[in-house]
Structures are given as C-alpha cells and as structure tokens.
FISELO-197514 format. One record per residue: residue number from 1; chain; residue in one letter; x, y, z negated of N, C-alpha, C, O in turn. Coordinates in nm, 2 decimals. Example, Ala and Ser with C-alpha at 12.3 -4.5 7.8 and 13.67 -1.06 7.14 Angstrom:
1, A, A, 1.32, -0.57, -0.78, 1.23, -0.45, -0.78, 1.32, -0.33, -0.78, 1.42, -0.33, -0.85
2, A, S, 1.28, -0.22, -0.71, 1.37, -0.11, -0.71, 1.29, 0.00, -0.79, 1.34, 0.11, -0.80
This chain:
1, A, X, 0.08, -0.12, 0.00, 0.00, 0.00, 0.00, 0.09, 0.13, 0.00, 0.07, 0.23, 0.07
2, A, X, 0.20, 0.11, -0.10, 0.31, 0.26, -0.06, 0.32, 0.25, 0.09, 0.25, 0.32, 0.17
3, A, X, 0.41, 0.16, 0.13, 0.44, 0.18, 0.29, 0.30, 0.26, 0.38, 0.28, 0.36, 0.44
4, A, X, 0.23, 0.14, 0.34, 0.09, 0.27, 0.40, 0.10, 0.42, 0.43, 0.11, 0.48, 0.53
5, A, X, 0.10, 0.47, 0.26, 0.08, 0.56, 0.24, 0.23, 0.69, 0.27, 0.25, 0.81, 0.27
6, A, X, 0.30, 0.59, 0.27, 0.45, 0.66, 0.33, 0.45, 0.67, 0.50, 0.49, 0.77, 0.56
7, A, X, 0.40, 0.56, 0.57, 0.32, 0.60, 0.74, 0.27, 0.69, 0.76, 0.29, 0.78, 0.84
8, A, X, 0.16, 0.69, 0.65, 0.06, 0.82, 0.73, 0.08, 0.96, 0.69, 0.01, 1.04, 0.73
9, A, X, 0.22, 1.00, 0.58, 0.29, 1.15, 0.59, 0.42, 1.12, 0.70, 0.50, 1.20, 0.73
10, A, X, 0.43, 1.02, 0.73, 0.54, 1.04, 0.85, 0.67, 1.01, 0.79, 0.77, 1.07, 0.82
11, A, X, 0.67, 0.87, 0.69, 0.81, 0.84, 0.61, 0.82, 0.75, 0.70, 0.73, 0.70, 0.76
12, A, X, 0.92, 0.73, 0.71, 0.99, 0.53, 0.77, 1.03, 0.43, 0.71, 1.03, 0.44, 0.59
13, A, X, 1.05, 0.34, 0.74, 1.06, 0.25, 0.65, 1.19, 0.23, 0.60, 1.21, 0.19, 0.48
14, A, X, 1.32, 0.29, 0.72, 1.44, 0.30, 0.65, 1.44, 0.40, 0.52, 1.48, 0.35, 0.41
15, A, X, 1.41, 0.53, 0.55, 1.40, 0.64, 0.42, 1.33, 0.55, 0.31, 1.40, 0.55, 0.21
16, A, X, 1.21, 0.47, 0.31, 1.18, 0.36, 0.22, 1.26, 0.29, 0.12, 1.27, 0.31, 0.00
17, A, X, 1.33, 0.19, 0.20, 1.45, 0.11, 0.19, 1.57, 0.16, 0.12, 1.60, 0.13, 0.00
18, A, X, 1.65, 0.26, 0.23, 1.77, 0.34, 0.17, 1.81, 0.38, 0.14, 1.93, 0.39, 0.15
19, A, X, 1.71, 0.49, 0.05, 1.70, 0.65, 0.01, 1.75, 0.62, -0.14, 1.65, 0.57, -0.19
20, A, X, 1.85, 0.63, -0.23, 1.85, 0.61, -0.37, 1.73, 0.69, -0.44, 1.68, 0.79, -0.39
21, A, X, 1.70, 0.63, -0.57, 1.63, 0.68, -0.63, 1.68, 0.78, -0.72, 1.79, 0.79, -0.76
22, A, X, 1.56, 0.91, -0.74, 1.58, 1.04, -0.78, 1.64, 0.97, -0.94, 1.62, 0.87, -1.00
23, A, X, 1.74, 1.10, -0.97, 1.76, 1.06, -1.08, 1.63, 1.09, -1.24, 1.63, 1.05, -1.36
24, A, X, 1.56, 1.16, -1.18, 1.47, 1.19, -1.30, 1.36, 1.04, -1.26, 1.31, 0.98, -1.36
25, A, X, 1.34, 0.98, -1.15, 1.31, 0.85, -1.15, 1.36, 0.73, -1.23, 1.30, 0.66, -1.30
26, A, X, 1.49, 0.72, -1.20, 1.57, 0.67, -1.26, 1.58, 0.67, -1.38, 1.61, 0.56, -1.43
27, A, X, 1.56, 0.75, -1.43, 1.56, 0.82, -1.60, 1.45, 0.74, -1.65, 1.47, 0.65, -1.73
28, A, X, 1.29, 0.79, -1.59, 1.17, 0.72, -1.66, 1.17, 0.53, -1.66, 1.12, 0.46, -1.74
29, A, X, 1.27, 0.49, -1.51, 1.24, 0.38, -1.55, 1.33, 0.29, -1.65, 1.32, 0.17, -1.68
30, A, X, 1.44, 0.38, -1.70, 1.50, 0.30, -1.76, 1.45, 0.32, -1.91, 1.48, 0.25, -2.01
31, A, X, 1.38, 0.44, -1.91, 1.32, 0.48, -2.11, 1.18, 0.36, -2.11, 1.15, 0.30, -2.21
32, A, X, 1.13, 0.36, -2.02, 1.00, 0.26, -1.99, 1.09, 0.11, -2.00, 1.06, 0.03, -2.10
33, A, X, 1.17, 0.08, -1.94, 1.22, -0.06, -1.97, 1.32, -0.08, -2.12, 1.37, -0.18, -2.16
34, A, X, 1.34, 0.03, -2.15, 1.40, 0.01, -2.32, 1.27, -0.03, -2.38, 1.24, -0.13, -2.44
35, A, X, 1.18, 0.09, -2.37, 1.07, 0.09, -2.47, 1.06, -0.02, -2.48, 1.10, -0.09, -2.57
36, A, X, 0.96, -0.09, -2.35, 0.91, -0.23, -2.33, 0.98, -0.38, -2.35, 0.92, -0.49, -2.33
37, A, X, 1.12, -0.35, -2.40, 1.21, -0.44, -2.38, 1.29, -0.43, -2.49, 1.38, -0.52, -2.50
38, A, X, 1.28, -0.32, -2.62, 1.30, -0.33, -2.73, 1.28, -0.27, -2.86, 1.35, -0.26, -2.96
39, A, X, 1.16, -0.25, -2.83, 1.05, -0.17, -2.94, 0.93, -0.29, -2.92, 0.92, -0.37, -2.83
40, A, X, 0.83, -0.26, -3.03, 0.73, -0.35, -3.08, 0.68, -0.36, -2.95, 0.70, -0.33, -2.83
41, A, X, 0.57, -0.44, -3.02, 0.49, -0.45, -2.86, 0.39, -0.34, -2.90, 0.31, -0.33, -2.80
42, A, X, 0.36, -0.26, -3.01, 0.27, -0.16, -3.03, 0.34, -0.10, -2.95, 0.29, -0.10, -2.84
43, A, X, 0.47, -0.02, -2.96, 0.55, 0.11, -2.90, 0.53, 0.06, -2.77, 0.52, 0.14, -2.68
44, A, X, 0.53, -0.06, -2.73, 0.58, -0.08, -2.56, 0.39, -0.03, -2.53, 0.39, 0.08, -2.48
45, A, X, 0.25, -0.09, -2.54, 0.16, -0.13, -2.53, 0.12, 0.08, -2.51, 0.09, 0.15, -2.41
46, A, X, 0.15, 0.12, -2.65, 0.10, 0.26, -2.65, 0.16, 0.34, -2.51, 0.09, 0.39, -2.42
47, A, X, 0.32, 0.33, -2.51, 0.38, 0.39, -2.37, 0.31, 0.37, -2.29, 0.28, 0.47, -2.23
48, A, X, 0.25, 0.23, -2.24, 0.18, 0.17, -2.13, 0.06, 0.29, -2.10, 0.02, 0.35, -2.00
49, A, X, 0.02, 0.27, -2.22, -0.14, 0.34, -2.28, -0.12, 0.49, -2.20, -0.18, 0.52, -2.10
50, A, X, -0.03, 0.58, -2.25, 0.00, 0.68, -2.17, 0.02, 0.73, -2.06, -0.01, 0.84, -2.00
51, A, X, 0.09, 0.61, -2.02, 0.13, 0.67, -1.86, 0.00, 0.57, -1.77, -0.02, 0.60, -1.65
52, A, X, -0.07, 0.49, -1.83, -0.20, 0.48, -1.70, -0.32, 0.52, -1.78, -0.42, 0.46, -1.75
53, A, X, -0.33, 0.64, -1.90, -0.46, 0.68, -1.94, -0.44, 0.78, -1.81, -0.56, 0.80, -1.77
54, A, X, -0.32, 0.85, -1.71, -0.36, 0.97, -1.68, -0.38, 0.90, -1.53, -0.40, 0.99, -1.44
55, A, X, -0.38, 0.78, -1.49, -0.30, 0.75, -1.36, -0.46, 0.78, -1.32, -0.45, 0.89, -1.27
56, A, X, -0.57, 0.75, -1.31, -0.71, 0.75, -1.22, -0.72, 0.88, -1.19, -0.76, 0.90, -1.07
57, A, X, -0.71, 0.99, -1.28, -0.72, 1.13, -1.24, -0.60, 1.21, -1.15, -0.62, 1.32, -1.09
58, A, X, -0.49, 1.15, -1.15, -0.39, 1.19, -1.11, -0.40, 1.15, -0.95, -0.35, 1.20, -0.85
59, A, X, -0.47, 1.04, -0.97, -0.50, 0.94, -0.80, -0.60, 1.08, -0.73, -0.58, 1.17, -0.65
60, A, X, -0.71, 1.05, -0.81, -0.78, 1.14, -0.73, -0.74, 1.31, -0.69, -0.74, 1.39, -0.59
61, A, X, -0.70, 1.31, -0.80, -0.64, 1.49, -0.73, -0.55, 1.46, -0.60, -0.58, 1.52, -0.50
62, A, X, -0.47, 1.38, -0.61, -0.33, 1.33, -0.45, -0.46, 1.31, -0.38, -0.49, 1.39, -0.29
63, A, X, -0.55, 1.19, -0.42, -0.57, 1.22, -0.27, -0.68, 1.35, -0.17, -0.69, 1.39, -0.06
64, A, X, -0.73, 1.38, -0.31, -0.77, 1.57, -0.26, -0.69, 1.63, -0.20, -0.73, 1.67, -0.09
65, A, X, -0.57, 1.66, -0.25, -0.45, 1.69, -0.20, -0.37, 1.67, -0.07, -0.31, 1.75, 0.01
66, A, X, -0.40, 1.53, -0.06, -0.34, 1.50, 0.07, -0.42, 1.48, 0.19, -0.38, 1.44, 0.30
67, A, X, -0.51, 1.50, 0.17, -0.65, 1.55, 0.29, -0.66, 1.65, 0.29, -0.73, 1.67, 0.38
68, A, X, -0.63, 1.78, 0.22, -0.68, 1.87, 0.20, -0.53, 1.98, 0.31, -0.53, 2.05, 0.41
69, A, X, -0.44, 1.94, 0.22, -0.30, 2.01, 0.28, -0.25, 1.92, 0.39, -0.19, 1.96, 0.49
70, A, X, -0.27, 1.80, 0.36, -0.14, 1.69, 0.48, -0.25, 1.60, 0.59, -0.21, 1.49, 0.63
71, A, X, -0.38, 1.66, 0.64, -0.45, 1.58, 0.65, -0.46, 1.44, 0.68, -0.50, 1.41, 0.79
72, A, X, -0.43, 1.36, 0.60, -0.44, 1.25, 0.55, -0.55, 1.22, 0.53, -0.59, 1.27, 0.43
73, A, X, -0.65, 1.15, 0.60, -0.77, 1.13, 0.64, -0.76, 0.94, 0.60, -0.83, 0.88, 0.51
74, A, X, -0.70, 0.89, 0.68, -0.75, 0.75, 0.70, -0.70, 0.67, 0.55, -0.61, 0.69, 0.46
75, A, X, -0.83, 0.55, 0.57, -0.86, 0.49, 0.42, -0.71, 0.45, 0.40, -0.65, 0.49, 0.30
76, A, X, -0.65, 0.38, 0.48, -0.54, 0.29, 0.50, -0.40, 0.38, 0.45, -0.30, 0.33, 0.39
77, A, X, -0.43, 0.49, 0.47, -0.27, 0.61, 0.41, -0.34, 0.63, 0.28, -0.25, 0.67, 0.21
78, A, X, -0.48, 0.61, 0.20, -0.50, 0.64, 0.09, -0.52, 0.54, 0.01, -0.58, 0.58, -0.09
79, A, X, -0.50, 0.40, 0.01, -0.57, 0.31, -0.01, -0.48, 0.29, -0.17, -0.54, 0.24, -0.27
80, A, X, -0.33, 0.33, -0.17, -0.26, 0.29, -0.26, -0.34, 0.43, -0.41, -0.36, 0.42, -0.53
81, A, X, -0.35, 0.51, -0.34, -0.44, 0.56, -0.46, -0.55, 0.58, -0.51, -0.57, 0.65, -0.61
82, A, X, -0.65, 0.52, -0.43, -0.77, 0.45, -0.41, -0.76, 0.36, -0.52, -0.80, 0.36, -0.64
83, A, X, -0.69, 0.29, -0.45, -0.65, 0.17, -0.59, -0.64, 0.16, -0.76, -0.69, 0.09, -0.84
84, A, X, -0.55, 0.26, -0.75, -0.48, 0.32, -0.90, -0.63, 0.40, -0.94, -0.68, 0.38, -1.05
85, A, X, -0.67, 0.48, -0.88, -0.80, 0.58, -0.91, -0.91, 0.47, -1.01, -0.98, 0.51, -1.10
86, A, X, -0.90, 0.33, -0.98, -1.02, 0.26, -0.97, -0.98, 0.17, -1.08, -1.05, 0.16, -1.18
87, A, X, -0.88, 0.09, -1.06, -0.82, -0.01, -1.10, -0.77, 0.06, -1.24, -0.81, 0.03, -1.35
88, A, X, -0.68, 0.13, -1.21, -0.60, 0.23, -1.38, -0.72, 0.24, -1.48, -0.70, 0.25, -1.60
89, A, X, -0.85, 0.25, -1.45, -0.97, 0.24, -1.56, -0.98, 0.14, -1.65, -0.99, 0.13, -1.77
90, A, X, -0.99, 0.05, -1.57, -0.92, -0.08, -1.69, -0.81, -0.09, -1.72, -0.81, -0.16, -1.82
91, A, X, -0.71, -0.05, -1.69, -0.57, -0.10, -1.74, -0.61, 0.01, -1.86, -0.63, -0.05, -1.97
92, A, X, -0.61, 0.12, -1.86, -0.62, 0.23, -1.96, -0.71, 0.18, -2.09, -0.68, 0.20, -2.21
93, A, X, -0.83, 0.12, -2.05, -0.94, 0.04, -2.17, -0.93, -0.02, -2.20, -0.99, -0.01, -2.31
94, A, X, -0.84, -0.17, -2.17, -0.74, -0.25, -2.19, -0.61, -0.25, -2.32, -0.57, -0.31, -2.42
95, A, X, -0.60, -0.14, -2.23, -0.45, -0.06, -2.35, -0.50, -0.05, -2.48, -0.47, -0.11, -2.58
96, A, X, -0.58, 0.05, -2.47, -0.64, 0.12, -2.56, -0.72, 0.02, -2.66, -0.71, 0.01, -2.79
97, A, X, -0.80, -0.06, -2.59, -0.87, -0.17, -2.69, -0.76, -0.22, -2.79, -0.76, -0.22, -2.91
98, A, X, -0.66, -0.27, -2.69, -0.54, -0.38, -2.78, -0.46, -0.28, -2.87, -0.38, -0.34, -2.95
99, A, X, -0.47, -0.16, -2.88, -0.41, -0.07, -2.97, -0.48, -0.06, -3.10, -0.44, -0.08, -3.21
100, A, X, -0.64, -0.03, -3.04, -0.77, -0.03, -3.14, -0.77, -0.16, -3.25, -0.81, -0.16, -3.37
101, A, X, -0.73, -0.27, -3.16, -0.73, -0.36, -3.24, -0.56, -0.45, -3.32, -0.54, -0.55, -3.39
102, A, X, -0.49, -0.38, -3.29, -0.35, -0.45, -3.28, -0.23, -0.37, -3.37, -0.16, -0.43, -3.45
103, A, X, -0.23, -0.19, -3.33, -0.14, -0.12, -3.36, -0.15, -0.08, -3.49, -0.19, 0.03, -3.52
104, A, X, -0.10, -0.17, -3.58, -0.08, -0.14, -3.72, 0.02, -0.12, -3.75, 0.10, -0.16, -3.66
105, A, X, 0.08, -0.07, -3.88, 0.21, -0.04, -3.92, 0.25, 0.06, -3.92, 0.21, 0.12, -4.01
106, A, X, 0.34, 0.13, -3.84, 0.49, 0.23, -3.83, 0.36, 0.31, -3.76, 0.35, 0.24, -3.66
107, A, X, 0.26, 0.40, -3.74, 0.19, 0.52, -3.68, 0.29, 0.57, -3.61, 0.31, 0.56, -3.49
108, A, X, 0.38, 0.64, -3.74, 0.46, 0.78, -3.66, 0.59, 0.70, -3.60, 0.67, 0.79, -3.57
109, A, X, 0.63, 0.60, -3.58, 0.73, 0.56, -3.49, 0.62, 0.53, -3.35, 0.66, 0.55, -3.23
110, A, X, 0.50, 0.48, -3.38, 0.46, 0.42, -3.24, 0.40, 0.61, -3.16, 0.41, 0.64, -3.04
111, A, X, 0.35, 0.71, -3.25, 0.36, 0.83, -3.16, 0.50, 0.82, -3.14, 0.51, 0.77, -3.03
112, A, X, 0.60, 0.84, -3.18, 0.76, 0.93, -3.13, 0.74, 0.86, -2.98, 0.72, 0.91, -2.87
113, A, X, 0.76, 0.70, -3.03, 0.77, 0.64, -2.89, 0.67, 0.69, -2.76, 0.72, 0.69, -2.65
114, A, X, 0.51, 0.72, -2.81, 0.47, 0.76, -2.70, 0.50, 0.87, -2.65, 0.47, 0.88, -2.53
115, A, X, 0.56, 0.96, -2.70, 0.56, 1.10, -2.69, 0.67, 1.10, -2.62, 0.67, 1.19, -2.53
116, A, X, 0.79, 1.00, -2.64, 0.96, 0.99, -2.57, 0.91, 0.91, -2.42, 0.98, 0.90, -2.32
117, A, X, 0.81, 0.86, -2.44, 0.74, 0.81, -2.30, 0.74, 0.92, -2.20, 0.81, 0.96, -2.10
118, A, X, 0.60, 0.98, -2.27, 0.53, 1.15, -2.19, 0.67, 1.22, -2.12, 0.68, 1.27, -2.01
119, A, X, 0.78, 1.21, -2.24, 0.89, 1.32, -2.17, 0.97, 1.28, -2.07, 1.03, 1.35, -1.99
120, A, X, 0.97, 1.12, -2.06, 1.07, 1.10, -1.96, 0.94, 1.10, -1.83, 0.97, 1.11, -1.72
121, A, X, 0.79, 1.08, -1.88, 0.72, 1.12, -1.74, 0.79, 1.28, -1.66, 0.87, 1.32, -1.58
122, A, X, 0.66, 1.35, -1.79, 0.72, 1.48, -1.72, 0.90, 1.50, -1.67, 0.92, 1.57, -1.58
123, A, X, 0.99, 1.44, -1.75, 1.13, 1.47, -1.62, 1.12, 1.46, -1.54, 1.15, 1.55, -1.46
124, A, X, 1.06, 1.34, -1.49, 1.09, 1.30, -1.37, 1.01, 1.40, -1.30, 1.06, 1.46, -1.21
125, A, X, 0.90, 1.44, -1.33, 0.81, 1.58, -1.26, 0.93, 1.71, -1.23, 0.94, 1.79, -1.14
126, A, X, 1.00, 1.69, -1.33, 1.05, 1.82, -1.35, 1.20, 1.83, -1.24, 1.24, 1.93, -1.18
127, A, X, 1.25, 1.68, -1.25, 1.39, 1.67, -1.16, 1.34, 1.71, -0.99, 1.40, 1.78, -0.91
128, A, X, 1.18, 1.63, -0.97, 1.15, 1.65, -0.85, 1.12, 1.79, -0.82, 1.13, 1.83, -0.70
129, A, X, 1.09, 1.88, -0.92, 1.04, 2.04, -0.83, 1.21, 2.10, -0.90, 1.23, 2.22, -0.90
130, A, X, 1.29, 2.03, -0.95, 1.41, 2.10, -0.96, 1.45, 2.09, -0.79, 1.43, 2.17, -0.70
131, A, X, 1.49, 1.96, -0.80, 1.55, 1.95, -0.66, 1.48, 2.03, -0.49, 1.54, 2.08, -0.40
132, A, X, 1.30, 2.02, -0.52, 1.26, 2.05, -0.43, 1.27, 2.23, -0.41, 1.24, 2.31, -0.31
133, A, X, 1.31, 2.26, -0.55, 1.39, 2.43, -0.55, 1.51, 2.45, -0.49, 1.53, 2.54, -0.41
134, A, X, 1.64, 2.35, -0.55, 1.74, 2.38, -0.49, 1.71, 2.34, -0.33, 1.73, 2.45, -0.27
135, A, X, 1.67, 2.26, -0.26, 1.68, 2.18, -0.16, 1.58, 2.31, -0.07, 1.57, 2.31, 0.06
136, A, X, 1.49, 2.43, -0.16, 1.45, 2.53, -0.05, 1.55, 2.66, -0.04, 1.56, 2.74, 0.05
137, A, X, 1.63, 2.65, -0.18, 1.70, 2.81, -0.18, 1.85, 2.74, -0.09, 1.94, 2.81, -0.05
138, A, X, 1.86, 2.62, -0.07, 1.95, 2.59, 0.02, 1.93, 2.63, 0.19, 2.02, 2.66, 0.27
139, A, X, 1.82, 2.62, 0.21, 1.78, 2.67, 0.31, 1.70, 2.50, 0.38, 1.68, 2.47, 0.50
140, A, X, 1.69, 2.44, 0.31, 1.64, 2.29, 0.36, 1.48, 2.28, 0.34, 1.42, 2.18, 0.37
C-alpha cells in the first residue's frame, strides 16, 4: 500500500528502496524498539497506545491533504491511509482496553515512557520540516 501511495505523488521505486532513512526516522524507530524491547509491557503497550490513538485522524487529514494540494484522487494512491483511518480504531481500543485492564504499578514511569514516545514522534516531525527548510534556503 506505501508503494501505491508513493506511485501516485510520483516516487519510484528506487528512491523507495535506496534512499536512507531520515535521521529523526531513525531516532523514533530506535526509542519505539527500546521501549518495546526493554520496558514493561505496560510502557511498551502505553507507547503503542499513543502513537495509533492519533493514527485514524492523522489518515484522514493526509488524505484531505493529498486531494486537495497533490490531486491524489484514486482509491489505489490512498488506500494505505484508508486503511490506518479505519483499522488504527481498533488498534487504539485495543491498547487502551489492555491498559484499562492490565497497567498497574509504576503510573509515573509508564507516563515518562509515554511521553519519551510523543517526543521522539514529534522529532521525527520536527527533523523533516528542519530538513525540508534547509533543503529550501539551499535553493532545492
């Protein structure tokens, strides 16, 4: 469904393939794979909980977005956030149940963790409109 959706703004499949990953990408997936890989399963479960409570809203604005500015029209270029729009509602109710029923103990370690979640989301937001600043005052 990415590939899709990387067709219909006009990516290739090499840029796909052999483009390294941004470093604020980078960053979130390695704080997401500590969390989940050596913190409770409350701290891993809550992280979870955060980053797809926002994913169904975040789908729909892209794809407003990308019809609206990139006319990106066909089901097929939007299908991958179609998906997440629809699908992330359960994953989110899910989370959240198994927290409701599960996350006892340490509160304020399982917030820090969520919260060290949120920040390495937002970096990675933040590395991409860094770069996409230098990469305009460069003249690119």
């Amino acid at each position: 469904l990415w590939r899709d959706f990387a067709a219909a703004v006009g990516v290739c499949e090499d840029d796909i393939t052999c483009c390294p990953a941004l470093p604020g990408t980078k960053a979130v997936v390695q704080t997401f794979r500590e969390i989940c890989g050596d913190r409770s399963v409350a701290e891993a479960v809550a992280a979870l909980y955060a980053y797809e409570s926002q994913v169904p809203e975040i789908a729909t604005t892209k794809m407003e977005g990308l019809t609206k500015y990139y006319g990106v029209n066909a089901p097929r270029g939007l299908a991958y956030f179609a998906v997440h729009e629809e699908t992330d509602k359960l994953h989110r109710a899910a989370w959240r149940e198994w927290l409701e029923e599960h996350a006892e103990g340490d509160e304020e370690e399982i917030l820090k963790t969520t919260n060290e979640a949120l920040d390495a989301l937002w970096g990675a937001l933040d590395a991409v409109h860094c770069g996409k600043a230098k990469a305009k005052a460069a003249g690119n």
